[in-house]
N, C-alpha and C positions, 0 to 999 in steps of 0.2 A: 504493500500500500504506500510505504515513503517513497520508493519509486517511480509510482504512480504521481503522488502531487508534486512531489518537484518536478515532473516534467510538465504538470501542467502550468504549474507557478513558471516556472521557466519562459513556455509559453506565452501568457499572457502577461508577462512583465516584458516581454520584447514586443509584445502587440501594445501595448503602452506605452515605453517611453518610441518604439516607431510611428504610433500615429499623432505624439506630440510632434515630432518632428516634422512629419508631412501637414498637420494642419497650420504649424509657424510656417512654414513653407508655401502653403497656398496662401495665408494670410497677406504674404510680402507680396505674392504674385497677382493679389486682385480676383481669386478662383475661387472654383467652391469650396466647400468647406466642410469637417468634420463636423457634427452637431455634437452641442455640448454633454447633451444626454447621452448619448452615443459615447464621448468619452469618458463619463462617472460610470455606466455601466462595464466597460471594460478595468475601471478601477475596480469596482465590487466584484466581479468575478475573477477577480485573483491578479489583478495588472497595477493593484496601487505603487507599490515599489518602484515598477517602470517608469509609471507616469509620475511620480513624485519625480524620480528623475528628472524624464523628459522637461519638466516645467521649469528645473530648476537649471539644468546644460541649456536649455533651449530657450529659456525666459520668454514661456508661452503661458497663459493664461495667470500669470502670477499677480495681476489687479482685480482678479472675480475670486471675491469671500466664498465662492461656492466649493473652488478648486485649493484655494490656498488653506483654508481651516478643512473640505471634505473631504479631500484628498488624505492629510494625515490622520486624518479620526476612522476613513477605513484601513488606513495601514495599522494604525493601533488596534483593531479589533480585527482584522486580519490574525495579526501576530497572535492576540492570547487565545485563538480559534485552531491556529497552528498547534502552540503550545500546546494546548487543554487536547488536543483528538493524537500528536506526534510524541507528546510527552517528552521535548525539547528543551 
């Protein structure tokens, strides 16, 4: 089973901090755009780490209290969700 969610965590923390990166990227280029929702959902399904990343390499969304406080409040409870089922 640890196997298992590290790969997934794995996963969706490189789907995180990559689509901070592509949505700063369309931001500069005038294009469409990742929706926001769209990116807190891939926080809560295991991609906070990333995108906590990505916000902070990429100084992408880091004026919106939605992503700057919701961002670490799911990595925080991420972690003790980790803890409590990995016993880490």
């Amino acid at each position: 089973m640890k196997t298992y969610l590290v790969e997934y965590l794995i996963f969706f923390n490189l789907i995180g901090f990559l689509s901070m990166y592509v949505d700063k990227t369309r931001a500069r280029n005038k294009k469409w755009r990742i929706k926001e929702s769209t990116l807190l959902l891939i926080a809560i399904l295991g991609g906070s780490l990333g995108s906590y990343l990505g916000m902070k390499v990429f100084r992408h969304k880091t004026k919106h209290n939605k992503f700057v406080y919701g961002i670490p409040i799911i990595l925080i409870i991420q972690l003790v969700l980790i803890k409590s089922v990995v016993g880490y």
